[in-house]
VOGU-3710 file (C-alpha; in Angstrom, 3 decimals, decimal comma):
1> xxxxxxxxxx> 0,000/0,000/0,000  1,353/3,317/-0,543  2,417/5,714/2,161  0,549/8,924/2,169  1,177/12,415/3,705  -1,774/14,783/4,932  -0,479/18,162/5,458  -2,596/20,145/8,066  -1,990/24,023/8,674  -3,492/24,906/11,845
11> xxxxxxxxxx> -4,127/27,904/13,194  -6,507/28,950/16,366  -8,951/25,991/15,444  -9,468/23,757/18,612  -13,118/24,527/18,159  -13,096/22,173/15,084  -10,091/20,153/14,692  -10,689/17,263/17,296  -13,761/16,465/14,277  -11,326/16,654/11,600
21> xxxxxxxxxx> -8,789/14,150/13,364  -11,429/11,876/14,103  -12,610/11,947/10,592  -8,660/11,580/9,271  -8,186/8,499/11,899  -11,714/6,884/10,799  -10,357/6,509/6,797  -10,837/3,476/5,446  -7,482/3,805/3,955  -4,803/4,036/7,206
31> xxxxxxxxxx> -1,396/4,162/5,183  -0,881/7,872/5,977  0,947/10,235/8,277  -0,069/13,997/9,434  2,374/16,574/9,516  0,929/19,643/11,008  2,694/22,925/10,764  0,960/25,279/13,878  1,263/29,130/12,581  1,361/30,583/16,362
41> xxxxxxxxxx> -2,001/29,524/17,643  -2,681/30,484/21,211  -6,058/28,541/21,731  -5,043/24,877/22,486  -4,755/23,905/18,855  -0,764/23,181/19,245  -1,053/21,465/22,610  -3,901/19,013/21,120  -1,645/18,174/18,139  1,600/18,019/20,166
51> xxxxxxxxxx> -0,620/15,212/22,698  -1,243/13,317/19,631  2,094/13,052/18,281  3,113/11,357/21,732  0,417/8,868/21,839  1,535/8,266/17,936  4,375/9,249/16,732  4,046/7,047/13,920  1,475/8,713/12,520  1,503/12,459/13,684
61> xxxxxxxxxx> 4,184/14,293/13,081  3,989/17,914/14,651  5,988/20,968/13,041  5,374/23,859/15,439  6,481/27,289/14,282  7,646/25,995/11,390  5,922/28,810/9,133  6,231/31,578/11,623  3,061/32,890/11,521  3,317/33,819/7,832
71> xxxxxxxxxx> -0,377/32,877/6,740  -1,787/29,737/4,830  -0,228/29,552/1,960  3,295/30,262/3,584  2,193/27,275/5,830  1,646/25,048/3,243  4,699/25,714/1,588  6,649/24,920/4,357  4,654/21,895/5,404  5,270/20,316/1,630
81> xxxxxxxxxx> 9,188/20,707/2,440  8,337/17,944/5,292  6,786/15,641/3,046  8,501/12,488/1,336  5,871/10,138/0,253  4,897/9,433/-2,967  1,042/10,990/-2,573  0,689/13,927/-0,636  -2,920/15,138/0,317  -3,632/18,688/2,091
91> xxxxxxxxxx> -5,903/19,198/4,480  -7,791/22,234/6,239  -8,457/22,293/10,017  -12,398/22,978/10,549  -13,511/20,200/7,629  -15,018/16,781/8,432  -13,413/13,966/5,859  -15,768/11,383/4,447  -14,823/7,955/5,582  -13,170/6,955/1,887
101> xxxxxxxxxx> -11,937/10,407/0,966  -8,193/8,531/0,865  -9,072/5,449/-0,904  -11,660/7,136/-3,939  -9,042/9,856/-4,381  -6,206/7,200/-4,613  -8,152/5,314/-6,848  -8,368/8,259/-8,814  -4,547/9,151/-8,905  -3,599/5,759/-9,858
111> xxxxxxxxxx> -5,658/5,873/-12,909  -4,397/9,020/-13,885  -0,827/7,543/-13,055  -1,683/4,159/-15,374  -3,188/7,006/-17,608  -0,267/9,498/-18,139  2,709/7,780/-17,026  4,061/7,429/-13,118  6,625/10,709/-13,864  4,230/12,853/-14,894
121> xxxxxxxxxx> 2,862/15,887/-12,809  -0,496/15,192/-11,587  -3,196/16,673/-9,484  -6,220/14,869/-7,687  -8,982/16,994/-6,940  -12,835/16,374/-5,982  -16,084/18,023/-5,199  -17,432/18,814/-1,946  -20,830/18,845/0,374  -20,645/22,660/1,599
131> xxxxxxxxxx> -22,233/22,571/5,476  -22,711/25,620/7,754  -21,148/25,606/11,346  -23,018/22,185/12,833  -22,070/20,553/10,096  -25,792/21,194/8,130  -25,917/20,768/4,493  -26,106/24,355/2,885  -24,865/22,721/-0,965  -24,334/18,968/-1,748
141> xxxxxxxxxx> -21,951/20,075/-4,053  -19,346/23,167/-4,389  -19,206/23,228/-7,973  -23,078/23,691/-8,423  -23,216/25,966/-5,370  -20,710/28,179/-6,965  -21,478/27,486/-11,150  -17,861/26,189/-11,368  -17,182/23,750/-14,170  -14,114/21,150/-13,104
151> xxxxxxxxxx> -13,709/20,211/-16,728  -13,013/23,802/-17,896  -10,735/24,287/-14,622  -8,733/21,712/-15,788  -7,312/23,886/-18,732  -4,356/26,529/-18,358  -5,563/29,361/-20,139  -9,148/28,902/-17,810  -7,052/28,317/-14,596  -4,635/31,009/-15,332
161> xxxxxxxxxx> -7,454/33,763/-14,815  -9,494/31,821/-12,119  -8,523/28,969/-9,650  -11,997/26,856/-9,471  -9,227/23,722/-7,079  -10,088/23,504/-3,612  -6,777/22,674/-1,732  -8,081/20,623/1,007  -9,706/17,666/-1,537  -6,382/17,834/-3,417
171> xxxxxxxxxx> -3,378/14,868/-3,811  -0,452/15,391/-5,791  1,918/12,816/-7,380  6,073/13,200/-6,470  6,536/14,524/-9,584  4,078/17,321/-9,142  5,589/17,883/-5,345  9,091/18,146/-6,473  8,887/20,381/-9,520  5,941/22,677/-8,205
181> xxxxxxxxxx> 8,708/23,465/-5,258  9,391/25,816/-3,847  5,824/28,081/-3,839  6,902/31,284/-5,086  6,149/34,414/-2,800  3,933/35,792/-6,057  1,411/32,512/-5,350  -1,977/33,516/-4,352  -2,695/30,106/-2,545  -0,458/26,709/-3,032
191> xxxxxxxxxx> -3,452/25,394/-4,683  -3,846/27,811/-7,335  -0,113/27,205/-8,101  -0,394/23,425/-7,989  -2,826/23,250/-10,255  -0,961/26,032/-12,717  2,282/23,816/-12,513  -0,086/20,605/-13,126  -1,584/21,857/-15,994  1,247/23,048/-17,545
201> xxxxxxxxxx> 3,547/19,902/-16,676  0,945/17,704/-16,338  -2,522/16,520/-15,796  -5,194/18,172/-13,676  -7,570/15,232/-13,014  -11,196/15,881/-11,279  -13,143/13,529/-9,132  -16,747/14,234/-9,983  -18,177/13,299/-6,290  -17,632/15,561/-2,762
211> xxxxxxxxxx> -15,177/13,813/-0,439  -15,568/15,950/2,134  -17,714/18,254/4,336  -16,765/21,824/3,791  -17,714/23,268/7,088  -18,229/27,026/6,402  -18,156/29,681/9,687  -17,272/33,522/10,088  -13,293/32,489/10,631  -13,082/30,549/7,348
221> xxxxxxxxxx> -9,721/32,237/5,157  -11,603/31,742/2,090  -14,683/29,444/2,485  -17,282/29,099/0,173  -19,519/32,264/-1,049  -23,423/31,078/-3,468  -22,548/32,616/-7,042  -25,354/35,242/-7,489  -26,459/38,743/-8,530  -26,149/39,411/-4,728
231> xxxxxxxxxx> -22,397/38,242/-4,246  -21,151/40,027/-7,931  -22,801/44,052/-6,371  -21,094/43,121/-3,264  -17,791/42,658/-5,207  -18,167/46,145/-7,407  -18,129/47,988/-3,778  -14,907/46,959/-4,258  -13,068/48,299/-7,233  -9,668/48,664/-5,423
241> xxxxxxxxxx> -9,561/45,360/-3,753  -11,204/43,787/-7,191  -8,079/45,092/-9,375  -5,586/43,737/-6,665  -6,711/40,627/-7,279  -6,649/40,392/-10,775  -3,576/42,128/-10,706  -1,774/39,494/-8,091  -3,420/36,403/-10,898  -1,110/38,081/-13,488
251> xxxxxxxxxx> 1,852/38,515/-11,392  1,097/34,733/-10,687  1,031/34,194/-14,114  4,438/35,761/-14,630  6,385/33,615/-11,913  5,320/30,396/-13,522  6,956/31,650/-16,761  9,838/33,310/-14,955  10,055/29,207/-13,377  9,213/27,041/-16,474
261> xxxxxxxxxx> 10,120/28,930/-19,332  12,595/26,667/-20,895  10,475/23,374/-20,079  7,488/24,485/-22,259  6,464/24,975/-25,506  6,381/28,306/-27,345  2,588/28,174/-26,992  2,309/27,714/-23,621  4,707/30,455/-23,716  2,415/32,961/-25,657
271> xxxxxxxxxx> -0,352/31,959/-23,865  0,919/32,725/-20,691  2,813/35,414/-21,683  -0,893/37,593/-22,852  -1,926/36,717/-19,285  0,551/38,425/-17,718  1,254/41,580/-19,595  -2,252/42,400/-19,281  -1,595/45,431/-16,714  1,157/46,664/-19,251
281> xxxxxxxxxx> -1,154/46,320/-22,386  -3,429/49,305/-23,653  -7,131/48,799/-23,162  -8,208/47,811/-26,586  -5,074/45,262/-26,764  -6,034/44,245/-23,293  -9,848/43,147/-24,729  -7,985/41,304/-27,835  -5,600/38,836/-26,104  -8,180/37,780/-23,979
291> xxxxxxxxxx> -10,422/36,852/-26,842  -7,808/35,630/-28,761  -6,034/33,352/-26,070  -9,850/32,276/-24,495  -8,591/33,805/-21,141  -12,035/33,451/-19,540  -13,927/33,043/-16,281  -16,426/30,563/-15,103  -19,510/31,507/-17,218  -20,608/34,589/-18,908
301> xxxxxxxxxx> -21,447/37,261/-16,070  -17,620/36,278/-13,980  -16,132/36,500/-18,150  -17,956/39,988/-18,415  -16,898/41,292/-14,780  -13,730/40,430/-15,735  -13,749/42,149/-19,280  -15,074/45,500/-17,717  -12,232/45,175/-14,898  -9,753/44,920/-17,098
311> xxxxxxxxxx> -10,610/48,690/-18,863  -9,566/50,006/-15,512  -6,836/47,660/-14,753  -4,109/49,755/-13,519  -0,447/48,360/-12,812  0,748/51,017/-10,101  -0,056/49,191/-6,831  2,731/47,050/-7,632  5,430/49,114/-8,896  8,624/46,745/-8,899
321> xxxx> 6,827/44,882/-11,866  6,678/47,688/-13,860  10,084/47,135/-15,266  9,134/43,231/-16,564
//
């Protein structure tokens, strides 16, 4: 059986986490180990994972301080330094894993693996039942919940202007571990630049079924928000924090060429190329490579928000890219 890794970033979430270990311990699948990386929690959370790694050291391996309170993705990062199996899985603190989340997402990889080839790059990632706080069901699925289409997220030039992965139903091959590392500073989340290095490199492979319950409370980092009329006015309150973030997607964009630029082809080049010089492109240009290249959002009214945000796009909030 193969060895897996879980990686857990913790941070200030005793409330929840003694559900998520018991959820993690009840798999039907028990090859595994947990390395948890605590980012400076002050509630109990590191005591409860440092008990557990003394009952079972075999199987919990606790890395406190190692990401010095530098935020989840930073966490992550530093977490996937610890691992050495050949399948590593991540995993979110306040969730609640169904009982053959391992095993169906194995199953999946391995098929991929017989698929592709054992060396190549590939990503794992399923659906999942969004619940509120108590663990009610709010969505049976995050994809419908949200109008997100897994197929389409699959494809660079969709995932390059909008991330639709969820990091805590993800696995990733050794390939994908060793030649996505190390996250760059210029990620948005080590999902987002998983999947990017996947799809480039590799395979991004979707499990059509939720494999987890996606708790969702007021302390979630990103959670999960119903696609609606509602949620899109609430965003155009916004227009500073909305061009930040499509600004920090295309200086995403422009650290996985500055990484892989001699292991791809000239159109992955191009293609990735249009994404990023966006901010440095006149408005009518701007309008034209996205059309050309297919640089789109999940479904029409996210593709038209995005259009209309890029007329006002501005490059100045980050001024030491100006020179690229």
């Amino acid at each position: 059986m193969s060895k897996i890794d879980i990686l857990l970033a913790s941070f200030n979430g005793i409330k929840h986490l003694q559900e998520q270990l018991d959820s993690i311990f009840n798999q039907s699948y028990a090859e595994w180990r947990l390395i948890v990386s605590d980012d400076g929690s002050n509630d109990g959370t590191l005591q409860r994972i440092e008990e557990l790694s003394q009952q079972d050291p075999e199987k919990v391996l606790c890395k406190a301080g190692a990401a010095q309170a530098k935020g989840g993705c930073a966490n992550f990062a530093s977490l996937m330094g610890e691992s050495t199996s050949k399948y590593t899985m991540f995993c979110d603190q306040d969730d609640v894993w169904l009982p053959n989340k391992i095993s169906k997402t194995l199953a999946a990889m391995k098929l991929a693996e017989k698929r592709h080839g054992i060396d190549t790059p590939i990503l794992i990632h399923t659906d999942l039942c969004v619940v509120d706080e108590r663990l009610h069901p709010i969505a049976q699925s995050l994809w419908r919940y949200q109008n997100l289409s897994p197929e389409l997220g699959s494809q660079l030039h969709r995932l390059l202007p909008q991330n639709v992965i969820t990091g805590c139903t993800v696995m990733i091959n050794r390939p994908l571990a060793e030649i996505a590392a190390p996250i760059p500073k210029e990620a948005l989340m080590h999902d987002w630049w998983l999947a990017l290095v996947a799809a480039l490199l590799g395979h991004v492979v979707y499990l059509n079924e939720p494999t987890l319950l996606y708790r969702q409370h007021r302390n979630n980092a990103i959670g999960a928000k119903p696609w609606g009329i509602k949620r899109i006015w609430q965003q155009m309150q916004k227009p500073a924090t909305l061009q930040q973030a499509m600004l920090r997607t295309m200086f995403q964009a422009q650290a996985l060429l500055d990484r892989y630029r001699n292991q791809i082809s000239q159109e992955q080049i191009n293609l990735i190329e249009a994404y990023a010089r966006l901010p440095f492109a006149s408005k009518t240009e701007r309008i034209r490579m996205v059309l050309q290249n297919r640089l789109f959002r999940h479904g029409a009214i996210r593709t038209a928000g995005f259009l209309a945000g890029l007329l006002i796009l501005r490059a100045h909030p980050f001024p030491r890219y100006l020179s690229k």
